[in-house]
C-alpha positions in Angstrom: 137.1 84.8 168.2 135.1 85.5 171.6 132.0 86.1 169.6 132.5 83.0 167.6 132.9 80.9 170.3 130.2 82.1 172.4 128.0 81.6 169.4 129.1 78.2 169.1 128.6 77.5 173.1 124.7 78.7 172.9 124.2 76.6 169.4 125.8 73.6 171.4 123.3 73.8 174.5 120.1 75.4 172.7 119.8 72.8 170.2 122.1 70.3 170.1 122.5 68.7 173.5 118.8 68.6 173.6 118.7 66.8 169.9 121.3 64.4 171.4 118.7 61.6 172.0 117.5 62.4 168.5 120.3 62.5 166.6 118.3 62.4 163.0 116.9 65.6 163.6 120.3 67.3 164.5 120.3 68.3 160.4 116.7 68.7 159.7 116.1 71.9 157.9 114.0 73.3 161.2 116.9 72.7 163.1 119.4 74.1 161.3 116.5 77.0 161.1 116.8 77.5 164.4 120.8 77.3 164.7 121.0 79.9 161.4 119.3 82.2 163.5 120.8 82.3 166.9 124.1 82.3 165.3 122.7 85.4 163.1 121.7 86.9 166.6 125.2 86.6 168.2 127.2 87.4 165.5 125.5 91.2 165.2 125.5 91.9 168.8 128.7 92.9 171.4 130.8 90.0 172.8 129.6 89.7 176.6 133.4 89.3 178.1 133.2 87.9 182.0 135.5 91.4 183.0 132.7 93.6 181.6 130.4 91.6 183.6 132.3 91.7 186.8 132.9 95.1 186.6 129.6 96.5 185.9 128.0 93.8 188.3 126.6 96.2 190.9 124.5 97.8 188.3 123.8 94.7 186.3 122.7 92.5 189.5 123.7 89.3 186.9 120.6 89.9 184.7 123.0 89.2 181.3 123.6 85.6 182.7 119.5 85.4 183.9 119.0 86.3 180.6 121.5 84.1 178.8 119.8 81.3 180.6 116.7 81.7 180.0 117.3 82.4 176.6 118.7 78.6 176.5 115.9 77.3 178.0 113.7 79.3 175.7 115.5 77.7 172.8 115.7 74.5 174.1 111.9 73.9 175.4 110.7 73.9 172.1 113.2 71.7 170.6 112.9 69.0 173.0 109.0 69.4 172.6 109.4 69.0 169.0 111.9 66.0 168.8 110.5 63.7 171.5 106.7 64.6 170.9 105.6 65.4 167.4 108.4 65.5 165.2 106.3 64.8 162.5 103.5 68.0 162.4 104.0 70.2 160.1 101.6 73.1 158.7 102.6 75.3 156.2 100.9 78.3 157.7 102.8 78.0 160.8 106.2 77.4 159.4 106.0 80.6 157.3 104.2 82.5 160.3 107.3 81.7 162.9 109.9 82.1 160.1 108.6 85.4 158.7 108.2 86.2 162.9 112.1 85.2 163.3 113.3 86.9 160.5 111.4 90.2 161.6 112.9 89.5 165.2 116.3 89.1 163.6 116.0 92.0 161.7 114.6 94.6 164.5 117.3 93.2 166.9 120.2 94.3 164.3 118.5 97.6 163.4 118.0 98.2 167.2 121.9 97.6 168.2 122.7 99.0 164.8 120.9 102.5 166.0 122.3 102.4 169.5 126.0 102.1 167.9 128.6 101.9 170.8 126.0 102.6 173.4 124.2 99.1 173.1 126.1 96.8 175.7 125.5 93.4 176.9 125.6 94.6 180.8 123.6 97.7 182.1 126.0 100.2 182.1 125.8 104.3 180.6 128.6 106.1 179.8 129.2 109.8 180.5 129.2 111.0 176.8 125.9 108.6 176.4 123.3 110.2 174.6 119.2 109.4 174.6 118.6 108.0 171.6 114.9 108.1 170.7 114.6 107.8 166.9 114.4 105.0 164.4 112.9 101.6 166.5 113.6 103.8 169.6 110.5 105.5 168.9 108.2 102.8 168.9 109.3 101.2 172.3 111.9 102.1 174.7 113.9 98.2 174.5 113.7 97.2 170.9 116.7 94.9 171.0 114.4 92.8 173.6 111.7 92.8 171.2 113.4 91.5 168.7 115.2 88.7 170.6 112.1 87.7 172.2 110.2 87.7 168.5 113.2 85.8 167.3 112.7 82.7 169.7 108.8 82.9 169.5 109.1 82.4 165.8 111.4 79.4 166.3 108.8 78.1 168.5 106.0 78.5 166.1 108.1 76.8 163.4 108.5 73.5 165.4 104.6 74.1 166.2 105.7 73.8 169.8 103.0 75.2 171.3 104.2 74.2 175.2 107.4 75.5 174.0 106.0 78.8 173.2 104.1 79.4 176.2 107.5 78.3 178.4 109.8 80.8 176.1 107.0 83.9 176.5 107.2 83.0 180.7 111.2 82.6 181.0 111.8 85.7 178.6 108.8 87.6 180.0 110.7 87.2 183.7 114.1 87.9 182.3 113.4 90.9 180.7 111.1 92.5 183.0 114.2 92.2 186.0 116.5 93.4 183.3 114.2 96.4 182.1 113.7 97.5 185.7 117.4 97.6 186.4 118.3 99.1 182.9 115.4 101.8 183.7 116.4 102.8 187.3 120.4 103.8 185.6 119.0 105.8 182.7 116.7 108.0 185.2 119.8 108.5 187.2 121.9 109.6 183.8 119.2 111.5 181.9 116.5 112.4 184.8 113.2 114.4 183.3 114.3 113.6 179.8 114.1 109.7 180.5 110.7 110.2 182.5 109.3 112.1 179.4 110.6 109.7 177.1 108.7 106.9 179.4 105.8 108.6 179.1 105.6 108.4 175.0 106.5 104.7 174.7 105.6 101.3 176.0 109.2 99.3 177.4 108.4 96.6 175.2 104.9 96.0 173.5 103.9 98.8 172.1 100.5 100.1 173.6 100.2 97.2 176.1 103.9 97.4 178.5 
């Protein structure tokens, strides 16, 4: 019930508070595009429960709200772009290019948390009986699930052709992501040591071959 009401929460202030002066376009088939797959993100990831975040809040400095938020605003920038500016443009090209992007973002996510099993957690945290998983999308970059959320929301923005939106989404994610990678980093070097610093040096935190 905690999953589903979360799910309903981001839906609510992603896409349709800011379709609220638009109301027409709350059931146009890009919207509902874009609210199919946020709730397909949330329903295949751990609950975040407030307890978990309190508790594991010296490690986790916050970053699963910053990233929360910004993930709102990353949703939201190109929706408001895209109803109050040029609700109209259309291009086939980039509506299949950002759904085809989204679905791959969807998909890689769900493999990702899929591969980490019980491990995966919505706050930084590592358990004793953790162990380094390295196979499967875990050998292409070292934060897959990131990847894929971040894919996910670029491909919504290339659907609505919200090009502003796009370049907002890459900044707020980009910042959130690169506090939350450099806290998530710093525990697993504590909890595995060499094995994590090998591992580090074999793959790229996010984009492979570039960071």
């Amino acid at each position: 019930m905690k999953k589903i009401t979360n799910t309903l929460l981001f839906v609510a202030l992603g896409y349709v508070a800011p379709l609220m002066g638009a109301p027409a376009l709350l059931l146009h088939y890009k919207a509902l595009l874009l609210m199919a797959g946020a709730t397909a993100i949330f329903l295949t990831q751990p609950t975040l429960h407030l307890e978990e975040a309190r508790e594991e809040q010296q490690r986790d400095r916050n970053s699963v709200f910053l990233i929360l938020l910004l993930s709102l605003a990353s949703a939201a920038a190109p929706v408001i772009d895209w109803a109050y500016w040029h609700p109209e443009r259309h291009h086939d090209p980039a509506f299949i290019g950002g759904l085809l992007t989204m679905i791959a973002g969807i998909g890689l996510r769900a493999w990702s948390i899929n591969v980490l099993g019980t491990a995966f957690t919505p706050t930084v945290q590592i358990s004793q009986e953790q162990q380094l998983v390295q196979e499967g999308p875990y050998s292409m970059v070292r934060h897959p699930s990131y990847l894929g959320a971040l894919l996910a929301l670029i491909g919504g923005a290339i659907v609505l052709e919200s090009w502003i939106g796009l370049v907002l989404c890459c900044c707020f994610m980009g910042m959130a992501y690169a506090i939350r990678i450099r806290l998530e980093e710093k525990a697993l070097v504590e909890a595995f040591g060499q094995q994590y610093i090998t591992y580090q040096e074999k793959t790229a935190r996010l984009i492979p071959y570039i960071w």
